[in-house]
N, C-alpha and C positions, 0 to 999 in steps of 0.2 A: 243617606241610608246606606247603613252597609250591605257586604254578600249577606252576613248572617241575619241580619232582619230581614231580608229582601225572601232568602231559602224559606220560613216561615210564614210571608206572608197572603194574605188572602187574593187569589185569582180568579176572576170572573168569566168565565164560557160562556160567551152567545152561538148559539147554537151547539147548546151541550147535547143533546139527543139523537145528533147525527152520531155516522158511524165514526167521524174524527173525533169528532166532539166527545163522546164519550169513551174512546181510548185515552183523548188526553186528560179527559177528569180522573179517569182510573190512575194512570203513571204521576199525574202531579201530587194527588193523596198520597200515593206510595213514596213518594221524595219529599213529604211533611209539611205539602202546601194546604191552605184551605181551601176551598173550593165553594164558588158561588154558580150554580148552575140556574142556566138562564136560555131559555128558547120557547116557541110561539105558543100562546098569542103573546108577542114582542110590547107590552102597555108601558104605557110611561110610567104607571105605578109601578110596574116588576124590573123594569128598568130602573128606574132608583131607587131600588131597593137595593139589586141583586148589585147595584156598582159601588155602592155608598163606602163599603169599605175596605175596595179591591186597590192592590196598590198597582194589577195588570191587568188589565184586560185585552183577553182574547176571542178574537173572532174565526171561529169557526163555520162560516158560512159561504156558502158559493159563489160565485163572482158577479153573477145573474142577480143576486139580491143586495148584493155590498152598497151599494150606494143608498138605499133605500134604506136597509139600516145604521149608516152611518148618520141618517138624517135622523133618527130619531133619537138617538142619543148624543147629538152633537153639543146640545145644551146642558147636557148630563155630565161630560166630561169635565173633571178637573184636574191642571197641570199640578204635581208632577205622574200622576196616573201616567204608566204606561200601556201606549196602544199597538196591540200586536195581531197583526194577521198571520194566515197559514194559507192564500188561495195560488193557486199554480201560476198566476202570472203573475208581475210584479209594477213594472212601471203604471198601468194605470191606477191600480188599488194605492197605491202612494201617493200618485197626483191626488186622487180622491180622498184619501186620513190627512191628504197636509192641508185641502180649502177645507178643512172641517175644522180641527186641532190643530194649536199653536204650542201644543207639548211634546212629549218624550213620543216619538213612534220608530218600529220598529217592524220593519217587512220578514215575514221567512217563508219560506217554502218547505216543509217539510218531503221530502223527495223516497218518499212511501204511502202505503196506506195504511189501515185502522188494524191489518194483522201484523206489523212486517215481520220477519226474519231479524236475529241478533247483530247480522251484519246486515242488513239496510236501515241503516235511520241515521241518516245524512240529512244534516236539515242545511239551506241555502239560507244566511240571515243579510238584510240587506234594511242599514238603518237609514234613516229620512236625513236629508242636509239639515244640521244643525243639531242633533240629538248628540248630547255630549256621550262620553264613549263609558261612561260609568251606568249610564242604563243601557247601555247596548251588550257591555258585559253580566249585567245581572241578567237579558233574556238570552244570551247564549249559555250563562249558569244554569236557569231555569230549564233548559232543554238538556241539559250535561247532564244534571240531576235527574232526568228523567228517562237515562237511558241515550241520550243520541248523541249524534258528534256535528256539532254545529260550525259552518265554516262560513267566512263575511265575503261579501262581492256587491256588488253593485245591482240594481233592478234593470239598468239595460244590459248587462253583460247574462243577467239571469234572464230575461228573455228572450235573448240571441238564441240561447242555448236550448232553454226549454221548445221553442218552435220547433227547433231542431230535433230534438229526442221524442219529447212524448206529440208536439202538432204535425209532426213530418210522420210518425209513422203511422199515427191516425188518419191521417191524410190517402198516403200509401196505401196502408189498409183498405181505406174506402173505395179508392180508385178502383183496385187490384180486383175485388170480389164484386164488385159492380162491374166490369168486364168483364166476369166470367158469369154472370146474371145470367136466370132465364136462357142456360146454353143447354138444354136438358139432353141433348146430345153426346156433349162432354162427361156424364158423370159415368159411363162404365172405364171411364180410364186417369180416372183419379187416382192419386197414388197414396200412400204412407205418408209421406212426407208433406205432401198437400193437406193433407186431413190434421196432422199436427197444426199447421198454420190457420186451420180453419179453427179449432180447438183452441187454440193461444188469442183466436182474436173475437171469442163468442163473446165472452162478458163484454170489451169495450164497445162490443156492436150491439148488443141487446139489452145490455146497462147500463153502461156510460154514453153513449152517442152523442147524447145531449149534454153533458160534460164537456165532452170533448169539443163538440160544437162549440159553446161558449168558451170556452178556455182560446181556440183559436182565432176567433173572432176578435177577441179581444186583446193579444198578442202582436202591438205591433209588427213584430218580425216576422212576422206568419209568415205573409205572403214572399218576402225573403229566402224564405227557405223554400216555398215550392220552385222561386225561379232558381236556385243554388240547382234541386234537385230535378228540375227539367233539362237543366245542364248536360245533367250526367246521360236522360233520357236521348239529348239529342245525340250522343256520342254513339251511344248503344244504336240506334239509327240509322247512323254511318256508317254501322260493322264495326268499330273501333272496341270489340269487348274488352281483349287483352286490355287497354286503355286503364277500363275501370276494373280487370280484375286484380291487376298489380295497384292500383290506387287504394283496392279495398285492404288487399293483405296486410298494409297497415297496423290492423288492430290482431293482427297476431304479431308480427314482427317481435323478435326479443328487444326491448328496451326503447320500441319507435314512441312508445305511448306514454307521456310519465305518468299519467296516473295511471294507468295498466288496467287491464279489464278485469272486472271484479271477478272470483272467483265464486 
């Protein structure tokens, strides 16, 4: 199959009705794919129906249910159909598509959400051992065409990282405002600046929590990075700030970063 029948052809979304799920029905129509939308009640009748003549299939579903639908379509599948997720972690949702399918799969992380900005949509594309590199390039097409800049790595190197970024600061987060709980003392001397951080962290706290929860849960490296990051705690501890404030300056430094922090 080539790019140009591959550009055209029909993409199946399970869990089209989410908020990804339906960003990414909307961007794939506009890039001249067809579109099979597909979410619950999840029947083995709608399920092959809606796969029958997908030459990709995407899952758009949370990592909490992944297993559970990859079981029911696991009979459904046939090679060379490609199998593609989008959920924030990586390693295990791959061990999980590979004891299912003995075809073409293909891991990404799309490293936004369902509104981004024209400069965030970086997707993390991370293919299965053994998927030759001719459908690894059609779902990095697939995402080209659709708007984003797709870039290949590995699913351990992508969960190093993701603990790192989005389970370490949720972590932190949680920490951070859970010591300052029920301090009703403390609130005449709240600052500007506090109130920003409180503001920046409501939705992942009264939205996502439970996202997040399972995203790090399931992350082997989680726990890696809290001990990385208790590190730092013990230093601070010591008195040793200077320590970590010359460590941090890093990410301003001119040219310490190669990929530089996004503007």
């Amino acid at each position: 199959m080539s790019e140009g029948e591959f550009s055209g052809c029909t993409v199946a979304v399970i869990g089209a009705q989410g908020r990804m799920g339906r960003m990414f029905c909307t961007r794939l129509r506009a890039a001249g794919y067809a579109v099979e939308e597909i979410d619950r009640p999840l029947t083995k009748s709608s399920l092959a129906a809606g796969l029958a003549e997908a030459k990709v299939i995407l899952l758009c579903i949370p990592a909490a249910v992944f297993d559970t639908v990859l079981q029911q379509i696991r009979d459904i599948l046939r090679p060379p159909q490609v199998l593609v997720d989008i959920t924030s972690v990586k390693v295990q949702p791959m061990r999980q598509m590979q004891r299912v399918y003995n075809g073409p799969i293909v891991g990404t992380h799309p490293l936004f959400g369902p509104e981004p900005k024209a400069d965030e949509v970086r997707v993390a594309v991370t293919p299965a051992e053994g998927t030759d590199g001719e459908h690894v390039a059609m779902v990095e097409d697939m995402f080209t065409r659709m708007g984003c800049e797709p870039f290949r790595t590995t699913p351990e190197e992508h969960d190093e990282a993701a603990a790192l970024i989005q389970g370490l600061n949720f972590i932190t987060t949680v920490s951070y405002l859970a010591t300052l709980a029920h301090k009703d003392e403390i609130t005449p001397y709240l600052t500007p600046s506090f109130q920003r951080r409180l503001d920046a962290a409501q939705k992942m706290m009264t939205e996502d929590a439970e996202l997040f929860e399972g995203l790090f849960e399931a992350n082997p490296s989680s726990l890696d990075a809290v001990r990385s990051f208790r590190n730092m705690l013990n230093i601070a501890a010591g008195g040793d700030i200077n320590v970590l404030v010359e460590r941090a300056l890093w990410w301003w430094r001119e040219n310490s970063n190669t990929g530089g922090v996004r503007q």
